[in-house]
Structures are given as structure tokens and as C-alpha cells.
C-alpha positions in Angstrom: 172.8 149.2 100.4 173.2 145.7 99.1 176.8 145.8 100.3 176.1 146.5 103.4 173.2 144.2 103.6 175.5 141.6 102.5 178.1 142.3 104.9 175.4 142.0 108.0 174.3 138.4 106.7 178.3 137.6 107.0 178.3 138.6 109.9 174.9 137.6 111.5 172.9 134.9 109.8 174.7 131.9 110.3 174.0 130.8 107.0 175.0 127.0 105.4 177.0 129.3 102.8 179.3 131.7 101.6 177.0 135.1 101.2 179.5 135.8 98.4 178.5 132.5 96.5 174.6 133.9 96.6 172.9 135.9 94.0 170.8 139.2 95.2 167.5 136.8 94.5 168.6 133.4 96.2 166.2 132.2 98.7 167.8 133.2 102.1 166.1 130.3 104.1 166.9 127.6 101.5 170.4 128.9 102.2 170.0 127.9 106.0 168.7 131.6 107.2 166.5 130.0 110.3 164.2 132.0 112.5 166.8 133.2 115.1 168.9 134.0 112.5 166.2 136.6 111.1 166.3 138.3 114.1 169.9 138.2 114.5 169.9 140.2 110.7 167.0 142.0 111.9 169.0 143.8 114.7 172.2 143.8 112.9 170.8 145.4 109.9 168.8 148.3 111.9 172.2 148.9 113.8 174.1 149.0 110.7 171.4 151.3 109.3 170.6 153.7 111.7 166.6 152.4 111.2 164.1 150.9 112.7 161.9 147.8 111.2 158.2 148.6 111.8 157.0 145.4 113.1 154.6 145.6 109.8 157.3 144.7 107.5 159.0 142.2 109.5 157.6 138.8 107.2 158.8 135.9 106.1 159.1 137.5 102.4 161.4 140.2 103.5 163.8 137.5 104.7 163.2 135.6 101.4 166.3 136.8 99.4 169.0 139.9 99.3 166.9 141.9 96.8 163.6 141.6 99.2 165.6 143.1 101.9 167.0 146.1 99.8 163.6 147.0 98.7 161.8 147.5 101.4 164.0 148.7 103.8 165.4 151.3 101.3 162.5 153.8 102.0 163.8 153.7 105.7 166.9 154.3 104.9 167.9 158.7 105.2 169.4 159.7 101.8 172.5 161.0 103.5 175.9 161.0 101.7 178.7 158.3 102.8 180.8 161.5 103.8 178.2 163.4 105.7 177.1 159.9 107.6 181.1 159.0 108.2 181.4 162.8 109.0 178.9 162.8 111.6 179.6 159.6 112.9 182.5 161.2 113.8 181.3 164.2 115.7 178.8 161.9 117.7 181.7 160.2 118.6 183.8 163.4 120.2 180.7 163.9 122.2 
């Protein structure tokens, strides 16, 4: 999940720097995560996902760092293999 999560903040978060150069605990908002950017990753990651964020858990500390976000959204997350997921991504497609 980490990978992926990692890939959204490329992609979404704006961020002052490489997400490669960051650890899984480096603060996200030292690293120029801003509040429209959280919601930007917010979106992105529930897309990515296939979840929803209960509004509960959306906090400043799950933004905080890589392994925050992991943690608790891995509970959300359906334990369903890559090849099943890719598999039935597939059919969805073909209607």
C-alpha cells in the first residue's frame, strides 16, 4: 500500500520535494503538504483505493507522515489479491 500511497502524493500533493527523497515517517506538512493538498491526496487516495475516508479519520495526524497514512487506512482497504483486483477491473471495464 505504501507504493501506492506514494505514487498518489507524486501525483497529487504538490509537495516542495521529491516523495522519493522522503522516509515513510517524514513529516508530510514540513515537506510543503498544505491543506488543499490534503484533500487533493484525500480524493486521489480513495480513488486509487476503491475506499472511502470516514470523515472521523480525516485529521491533521493522518496527513502527518507516509506511515500514518498506511495505518489507518489499511483496515479500509478489501484484502483482495493484485490479480483478482486487476482481473475485475477488467470485467467492470467490458461492461
Amino acid at each position: 500500500m505504501k507504493t501506492e500511497l506514494r505514487r498518489v502524493l507524486s501525483e497529487s500533493a504538490c509537495l516542495d520535494v521529491p516523495v522519493d527523497s522522503l522516509s515513510d515517517t517524514d513529516d508530510l506538512y514540513a515537506a510543503g503538504l498544505s491543506s488543499i493538498g490534503t484533500v487533493r491526496v484525500m480524493l486521489a487516495v480513495e480513488d486509487a483505493l476503491g475506499i472511502e475516508v470516514p470523515g472521523e479519520l480525516i485529521t491533521f495526524e493522518l496527513f502527518q507522515c507516509i506511515d500514518s497514512l498506511a495505518h489507518a487506512l489499511a483496515p479500509l482497504v478489501p484484502l483482495v489479491p493484485q490479480n483478482s483486483m486487476a482481473r475485475r477491473q477488467c470485467m467492470d471495464a467490458r461492461g
